[in-house]
VMD Tcl script that draws the C-alpha trace (Angstrom):
set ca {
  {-2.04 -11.41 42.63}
  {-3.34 -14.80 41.05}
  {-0.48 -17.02 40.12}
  {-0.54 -16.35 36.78}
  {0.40 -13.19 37.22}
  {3.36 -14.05 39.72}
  {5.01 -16.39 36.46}
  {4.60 -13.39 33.58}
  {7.42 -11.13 33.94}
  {7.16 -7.69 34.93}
  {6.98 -5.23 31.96}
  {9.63 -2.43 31.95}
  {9.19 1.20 30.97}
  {11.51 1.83 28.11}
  {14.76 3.90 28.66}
  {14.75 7.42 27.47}
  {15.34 7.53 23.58}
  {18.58 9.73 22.93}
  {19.16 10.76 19.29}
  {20.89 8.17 17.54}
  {23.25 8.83 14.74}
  {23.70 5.62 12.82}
  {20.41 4.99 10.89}
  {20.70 1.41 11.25}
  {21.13 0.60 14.93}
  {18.04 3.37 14.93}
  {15.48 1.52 12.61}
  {16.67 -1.61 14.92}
  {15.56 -0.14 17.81}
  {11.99 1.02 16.21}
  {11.61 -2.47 15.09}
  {12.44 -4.37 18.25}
  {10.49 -1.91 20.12}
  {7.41 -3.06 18.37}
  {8.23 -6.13 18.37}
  {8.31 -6.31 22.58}
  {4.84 -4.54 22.09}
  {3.42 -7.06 20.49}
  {5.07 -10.19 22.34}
  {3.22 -7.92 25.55}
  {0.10 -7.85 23.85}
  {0.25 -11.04 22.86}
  {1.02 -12.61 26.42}
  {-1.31 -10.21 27.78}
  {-4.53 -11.92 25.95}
  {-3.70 -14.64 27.85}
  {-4.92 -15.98 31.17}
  {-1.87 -17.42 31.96}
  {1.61 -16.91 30.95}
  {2.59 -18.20 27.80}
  {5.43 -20.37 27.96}
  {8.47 -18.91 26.14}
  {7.07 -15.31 27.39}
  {9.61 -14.28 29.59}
  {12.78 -16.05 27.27}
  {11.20 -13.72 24.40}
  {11.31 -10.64 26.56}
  {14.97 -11.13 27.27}
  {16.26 -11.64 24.40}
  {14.88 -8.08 22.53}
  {15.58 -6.65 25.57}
  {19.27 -7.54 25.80}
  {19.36 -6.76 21.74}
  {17.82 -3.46 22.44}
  {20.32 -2.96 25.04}
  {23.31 -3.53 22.79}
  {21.55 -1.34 20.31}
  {20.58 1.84 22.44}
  {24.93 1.79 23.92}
  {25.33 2.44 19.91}
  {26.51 -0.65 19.33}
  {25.53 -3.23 16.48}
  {24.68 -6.46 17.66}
  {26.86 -9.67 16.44}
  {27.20 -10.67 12.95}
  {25.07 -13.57 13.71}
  {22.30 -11.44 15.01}
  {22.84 -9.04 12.80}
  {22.12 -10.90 9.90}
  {18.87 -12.36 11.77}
  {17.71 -8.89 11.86}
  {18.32 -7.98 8.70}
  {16.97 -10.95 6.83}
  {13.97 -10.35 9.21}
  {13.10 -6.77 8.55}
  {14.30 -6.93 4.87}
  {10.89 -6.05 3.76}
  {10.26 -3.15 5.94}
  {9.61 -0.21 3.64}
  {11.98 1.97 5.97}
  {14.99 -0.79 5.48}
  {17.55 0.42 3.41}
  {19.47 -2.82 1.05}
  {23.14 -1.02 1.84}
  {22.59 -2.51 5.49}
  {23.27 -5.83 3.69}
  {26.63 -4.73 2.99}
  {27.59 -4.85 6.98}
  {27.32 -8.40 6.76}
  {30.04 -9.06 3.69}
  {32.52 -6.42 4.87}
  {35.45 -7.19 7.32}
  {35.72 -6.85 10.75}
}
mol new
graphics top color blue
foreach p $ca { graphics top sphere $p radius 0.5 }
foreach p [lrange $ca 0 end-1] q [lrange $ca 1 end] { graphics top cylinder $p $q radius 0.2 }
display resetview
């Protein structure tokens, strides 16, 4: 194993998708997804690991976590997401709504 390898994190196999009922957290978890596939492709090209690599990695995967126990992540977050995938053809403008309500 050259040293390179030995810095880029290990990828992980993702955990079995269970039907999920709220819509939302479920295009979340499709985007994210690809998202980590292309942050591993990307890091991949490379000879050596990218800085920032494995500090990417953890932060979908501890979204994706919060997402896949059915829960939404913070409002902060949330509205990350939202303003980021806003022009997904699958993303649905009521989402928005989440952020202005109480609670």
């Amino acid at each position: 194993m050259s040293r390179a390898d030995a810095r880029r994190p290990s990828p992980r196999r993702p955990a079995a998708r269970e039907p999920v009922a709220d819509p939302l957290v479920e295009f979340l978890i499709d985007r994210l997804s690809e998202d980590l596939a292309r942050v591993w492709t990307r890091g991949e090209a490379l000879d050596d690991a990218r800085p920032g690599l494995p500090a990417q990695v953890a932060v979908i995967d501890e979204l994706l976590g919060t997402l896949r126990a059915g829960r939404l992540p913070s409002r902060p977050d949330l509205r990350m997401l939202l303003y980021g995938y806003g022009t997904h053809p699958d993303y649905e403008s009521g989402w928005a709504d989440l952020l202005s309500s109480s609670g």
